[in-house]
N, C-alpha and C positions, 0 to 999 in steps of 0.2 A: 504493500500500500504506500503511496505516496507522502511523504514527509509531510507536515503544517502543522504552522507554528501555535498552536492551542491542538487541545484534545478534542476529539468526535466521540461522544457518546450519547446512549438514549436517557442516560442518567442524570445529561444536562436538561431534559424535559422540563421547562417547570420553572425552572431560574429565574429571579426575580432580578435587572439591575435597578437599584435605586439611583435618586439626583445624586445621590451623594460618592458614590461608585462610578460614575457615566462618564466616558470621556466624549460621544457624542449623540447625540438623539436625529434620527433619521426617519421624517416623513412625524406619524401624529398630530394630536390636538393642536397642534400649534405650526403645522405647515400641511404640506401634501407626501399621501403616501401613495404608490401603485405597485402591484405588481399582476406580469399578465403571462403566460405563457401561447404561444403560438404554433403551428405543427408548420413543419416546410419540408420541400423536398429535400432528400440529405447531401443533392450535389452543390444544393445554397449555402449550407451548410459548415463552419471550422471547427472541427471538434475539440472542446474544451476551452477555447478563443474565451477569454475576459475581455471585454471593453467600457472603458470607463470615459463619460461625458459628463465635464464641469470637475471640479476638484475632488481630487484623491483623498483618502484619509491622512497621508504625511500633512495635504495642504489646508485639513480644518483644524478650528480653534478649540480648545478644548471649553466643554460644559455649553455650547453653542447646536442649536437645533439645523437643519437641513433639510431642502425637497428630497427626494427621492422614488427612484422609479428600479423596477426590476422588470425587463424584458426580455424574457429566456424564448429558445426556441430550440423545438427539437424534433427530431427525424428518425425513421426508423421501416422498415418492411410493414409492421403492424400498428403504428401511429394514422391516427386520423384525426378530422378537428372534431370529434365527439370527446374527445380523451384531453382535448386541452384544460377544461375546468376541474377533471381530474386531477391531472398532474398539476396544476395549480394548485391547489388546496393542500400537496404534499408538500410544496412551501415552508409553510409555518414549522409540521417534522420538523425536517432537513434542517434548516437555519436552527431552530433549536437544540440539537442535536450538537450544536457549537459550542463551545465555553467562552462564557463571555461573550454574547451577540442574544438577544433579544429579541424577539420577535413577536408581533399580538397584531389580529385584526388579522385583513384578508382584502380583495378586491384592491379599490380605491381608501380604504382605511388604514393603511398598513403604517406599523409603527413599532421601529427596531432601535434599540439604544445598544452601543461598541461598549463595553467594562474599559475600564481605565487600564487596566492587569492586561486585557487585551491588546488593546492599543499602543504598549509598548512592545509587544510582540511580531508588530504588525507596519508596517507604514502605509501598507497599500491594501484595498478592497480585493487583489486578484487573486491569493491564496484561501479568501473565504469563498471566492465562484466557484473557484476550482474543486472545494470540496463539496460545496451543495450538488455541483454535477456530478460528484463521484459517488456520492449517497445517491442521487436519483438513477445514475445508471447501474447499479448496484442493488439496489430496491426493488426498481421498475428498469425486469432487463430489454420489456419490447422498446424502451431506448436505446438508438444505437450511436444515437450523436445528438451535442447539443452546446449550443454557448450563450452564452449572458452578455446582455448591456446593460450597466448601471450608469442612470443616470441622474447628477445632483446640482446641473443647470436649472433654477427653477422656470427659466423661460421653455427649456427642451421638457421637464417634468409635467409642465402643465399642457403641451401640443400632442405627449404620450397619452395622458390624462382624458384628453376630448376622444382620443381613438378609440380607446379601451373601455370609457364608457359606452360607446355605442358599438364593440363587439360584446359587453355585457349585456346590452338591451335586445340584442339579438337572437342570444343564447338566451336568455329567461323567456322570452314569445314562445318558443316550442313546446310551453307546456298546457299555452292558454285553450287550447282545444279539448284538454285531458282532462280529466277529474277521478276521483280516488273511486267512485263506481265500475271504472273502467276496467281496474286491474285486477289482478290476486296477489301482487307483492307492493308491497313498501319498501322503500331500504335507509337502513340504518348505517350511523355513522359515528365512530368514537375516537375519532381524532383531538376533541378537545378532552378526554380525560385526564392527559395530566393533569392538567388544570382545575378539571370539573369530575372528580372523579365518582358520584354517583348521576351523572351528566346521563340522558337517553334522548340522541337526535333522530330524530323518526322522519324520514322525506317520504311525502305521496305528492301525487300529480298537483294536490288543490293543498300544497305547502310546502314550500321548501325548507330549507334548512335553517337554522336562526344565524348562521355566519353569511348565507344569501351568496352563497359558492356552490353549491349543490344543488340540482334540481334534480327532478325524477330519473331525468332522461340520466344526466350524469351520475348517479349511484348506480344506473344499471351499468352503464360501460362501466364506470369500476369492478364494479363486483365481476364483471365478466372477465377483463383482463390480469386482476389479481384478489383471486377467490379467496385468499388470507388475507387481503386488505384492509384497511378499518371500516369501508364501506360494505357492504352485505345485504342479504336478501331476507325481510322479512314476511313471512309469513300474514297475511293481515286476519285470516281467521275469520269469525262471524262476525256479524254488525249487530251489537247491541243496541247502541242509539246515531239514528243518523244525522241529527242535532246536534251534536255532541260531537259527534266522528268518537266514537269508543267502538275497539275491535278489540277479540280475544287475543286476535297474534300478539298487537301491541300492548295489552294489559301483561300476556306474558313476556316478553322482551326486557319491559318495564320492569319486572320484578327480575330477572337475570341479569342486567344491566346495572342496574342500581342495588343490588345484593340486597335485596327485597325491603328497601326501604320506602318504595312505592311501587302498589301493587296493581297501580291503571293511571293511563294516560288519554286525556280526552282532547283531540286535536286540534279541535277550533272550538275549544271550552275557555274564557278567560278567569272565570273566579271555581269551577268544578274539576276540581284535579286536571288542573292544566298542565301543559307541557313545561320538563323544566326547562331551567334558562342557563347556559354554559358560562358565559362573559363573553363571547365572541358575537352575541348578536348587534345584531346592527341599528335598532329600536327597541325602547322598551317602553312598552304601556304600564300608565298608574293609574290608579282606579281613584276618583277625587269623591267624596260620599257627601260632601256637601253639596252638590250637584246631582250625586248620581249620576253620575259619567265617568268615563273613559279619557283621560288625554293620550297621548304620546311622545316621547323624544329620541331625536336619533342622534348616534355619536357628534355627528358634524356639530351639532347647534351649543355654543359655548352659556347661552344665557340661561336664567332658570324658569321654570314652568310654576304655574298658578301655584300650586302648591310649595313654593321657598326652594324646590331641592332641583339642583342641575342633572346633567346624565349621569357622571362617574359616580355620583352621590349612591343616584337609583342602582344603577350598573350594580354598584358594590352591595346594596342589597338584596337586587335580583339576583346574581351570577352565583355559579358554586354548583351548578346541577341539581337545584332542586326548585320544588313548589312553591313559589311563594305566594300564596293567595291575595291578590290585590294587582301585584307586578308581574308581566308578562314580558319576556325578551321572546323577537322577531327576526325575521328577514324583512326587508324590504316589500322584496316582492309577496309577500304575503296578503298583502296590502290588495296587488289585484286579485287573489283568490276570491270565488265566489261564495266558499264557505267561511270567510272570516269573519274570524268570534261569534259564527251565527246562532251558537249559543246562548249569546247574551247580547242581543240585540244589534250587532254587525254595528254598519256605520250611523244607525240613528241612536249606538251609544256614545259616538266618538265627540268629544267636546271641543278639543284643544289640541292645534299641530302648532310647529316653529314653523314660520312664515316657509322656510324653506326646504320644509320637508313638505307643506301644505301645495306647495307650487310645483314640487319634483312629479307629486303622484295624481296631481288634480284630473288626469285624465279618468283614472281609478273611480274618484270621489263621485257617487251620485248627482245630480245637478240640481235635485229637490231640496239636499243636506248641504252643499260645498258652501255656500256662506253663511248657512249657520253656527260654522265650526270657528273658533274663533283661535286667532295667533298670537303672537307676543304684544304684537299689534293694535289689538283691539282688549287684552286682558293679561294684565300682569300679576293679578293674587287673586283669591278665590271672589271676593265682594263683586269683581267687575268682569267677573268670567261669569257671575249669576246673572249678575244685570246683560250682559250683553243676550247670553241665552233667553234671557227674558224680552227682550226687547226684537231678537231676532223668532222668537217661538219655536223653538229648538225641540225636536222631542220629548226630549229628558224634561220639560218644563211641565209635563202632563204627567209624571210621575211624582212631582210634588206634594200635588194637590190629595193623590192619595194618599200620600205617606204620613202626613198632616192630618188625617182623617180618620189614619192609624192611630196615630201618637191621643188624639183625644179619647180615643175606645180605652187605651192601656192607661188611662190616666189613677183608677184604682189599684193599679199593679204599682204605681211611683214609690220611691222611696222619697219620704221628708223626714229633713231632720229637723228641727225648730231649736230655740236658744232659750226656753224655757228655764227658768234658774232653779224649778226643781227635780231638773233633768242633771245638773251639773253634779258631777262628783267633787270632792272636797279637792281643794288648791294644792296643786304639786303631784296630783295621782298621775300613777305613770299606766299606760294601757299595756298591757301585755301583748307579745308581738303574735298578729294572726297572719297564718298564710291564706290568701284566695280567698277571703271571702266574699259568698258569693251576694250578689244584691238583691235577690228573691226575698231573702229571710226578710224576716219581721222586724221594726227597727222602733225606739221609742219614739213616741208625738205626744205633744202636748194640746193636741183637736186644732181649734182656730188661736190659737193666740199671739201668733204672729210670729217672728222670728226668717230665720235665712231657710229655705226651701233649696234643695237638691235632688236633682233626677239623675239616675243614670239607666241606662239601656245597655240590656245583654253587654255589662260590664263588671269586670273581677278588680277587686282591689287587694295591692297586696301590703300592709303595712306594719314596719320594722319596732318603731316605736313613736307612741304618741304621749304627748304631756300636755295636760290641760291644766292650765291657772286661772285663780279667781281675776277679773276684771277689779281695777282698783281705782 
């Protein structure tokens, strides 16, 4: 095997570089990332060839961000352009696989930090091509040539950028015909486990994958040309509910996948044992309940959504491979499926996009709902994401009225507490610490005689210690 100057192992899976380890950051939240793979004949072709456009790594500054583009291309007797998004997604691997290089996100997200330990290793980007092609041809042998251009011109990153978006919008149309009635397999994908290690990515025709690299079509070429791959055929089984998208294969997968710590997975369910969320998606929906709606945000949008919290916030809540009831990570493309979230009300639950997620997918968006949804633009915290839905008559604003209609029926169930003085225990009493308790029970009142009134709904409190004093 050929010398390079850091270690290759699967051990580096996972590695975390922090700011404070980083000698440089390439592509991310704070510039542009791409990386594309393309299939060419193998006479086009230099095998192993590194080419770098815009400065090398001897020539950047240390703790300094950079565009960055990765444009591999490769050749082979059994290579075809079905197989590009495949070996693109093997990507993230390989580059990991590196010591010291970083790697997260996928498509147009892409966002790799160099370790500092590295970077004195290293003066140049061509000894890490060299090895991501020799793990890929090594991996994946129907590669039989292939070479890389990087590039960290940010005028040349952003002319790659416009290409490669519209070979992505090309690739994702081939599934708009299909629908998960159509087939008998799904396929599954566990490339994000290191990461997300009770993680279960489930692609059918009417969802892709939540990193939005995978579509149906491409899980099948994987799974065809490397049967041990992390992509695979799943069984879809019976159909329980087709609301829901709940199937037996995938309830079982789900518990083999996740080492039965979830035992169903419902695929276009947003709050009913929904799909988990790895960290690699690309949007993640938050469930806002003062509304009773739905928003969403997608990596790109750096502000924060009605409810105070930006993306990495949510990200960091939602990701990790599990359920989080309320939080939902996506694809993109999810967005034009026909069955999305139509479990719980599809787009007339959608409240709240970033201007520029709202404007990417508007073709998607109904044209009954598209301006009722409201953006940064029109609502920045919850008060004037109500008033705007109110003013626009937004679905969700006819769910109110019931809910209000509710709330006065349970008004017997309420718990009050009143400030009655011969409710108080003596000055200095300390309460002993309860766990969970639950709000059902029966609580003292003093009838009408006035005092502070407290509700709470299908709510547990849980407290450590309390001390009440006499008023003086």
């Amino acid at each position: 095997m050929e010398e390079f100057p850091f270690e290759i192992s699967p051990m580096y899976e996972g590695e975390r570089i922090r700011k404070e380890g980083m000698f440089v950051e390439l592509g991310g939240p704070k510039s542009f990332g791409l990386e594309l793979v393309r299939a060419k004949p193998m006479d086009e072709i230099e095998d192993d060839k590194v080419k770098i456009i815009g400065p090398d790594l001897k020539d950047m500054k240390e703790g300094e961000t950079y565009p960055w583009a990765m444009i591999f291309h490769i050749g082979g007797e059994l290579v075809e352009t079905d197989l590009e998004s495949v070996v693109e997604r093997r990507v993230h691997d390989f580059i990991n696989y590196c010591q010291g290089i970083m790697h997260l996100n996928q498509r147009y997200d892409v966002w790799m930090r160099v370790s500092k330990d590295t970077a004195k290793k290293m003066d140049s980007f061509e000894p890490f091509g060299k090895a991501v092609m020799m793990l890929f041809k090594t991996e994946l042998p129907f590669i039989e040539k292939m070479q890389v251009t990087f590039y960290t011109d940010e005028e040349e990153v952003k002319k790659q950028m416009e290409t490669a978006k519209e070979i992505f919008k090309v690739r994702d149309a081939r599934t708009k015909d299909l629908h998960d009635e159509d087939v008998e397999v799904f396929y599954g994908c566990t490339l994000c486990q290191s990461f997300a290690p009770t993680n279960v990515c489930v692609v059918s025709p009417d969802r892709v994958s939540l990193c939005g690299a995978i579509n149906w079509f491409d899980g099948r070429a994987a799974a065809k040309v490397d049967p041990e791959g992390p992509q695979f055929e799943i069984a879809k089984g019976d159909l329980l509910d087709a609301n829901t998208g709940e199937y037996t294969g995938v309830n079982e997968i789900a518990k083999k996948l996740s080492s039965n710590e979830f035992d169903k997975i419902k695929l276009h369910s947003f709050f009913q044992s929904p799909h988990t969320s790895c960290g690699c998606f690309e949007v993640v929906g938050f469930f806002i309940p003062e509304v009773d709606g739905i928003g969403w945000v997608n990596r790109e949008y750096q502000g924060m959504a009605p409810n105070g919290i930006g993306f990495s916030t949510m990200a960091g809540q939602t990701g990790g491979g599990k359920q989080i009831v309320g939080f939902l990570g996506i694809g993109v493309n999810y967005f034009y499926s026909p069955k999305f979230i139509q479990a719980d009300g599809g787009w007339n639950r959608v409240v709240w996009l970033p201007s520029m997620l709202k404007e990417k997918i508007a073709e998607t968006i109904p044209p009954e709902i598209i301006d009722k949804i409201a953006t940064e633009k029109d609502a920045a915290d919850i008060q004037s994401l109500k008033a705007f839905l109110q003013e626009k008559n937004h679905p969700v604003v006819a769910t109110w009225a019931a809910a209000e209609e509710e709330e006065e029926g349970e008004e017997e169930e309420e718990v009050a507490v009143t400030a009655a003085p011969v409710m108080m225990p003596s000055a200095g009493y300390q309460m002993p610490a309860m766990a969970s308790m639950p709000m059902a029970m029966p609580m003292m009142s003093a009838g009408k005689t006035g005092g502070i009134k407290i509700t709470f709904k299908k709510a547990k409190i849980s407290i450590e210690r309390m001390v009440i004093s006499e008023k003086k």
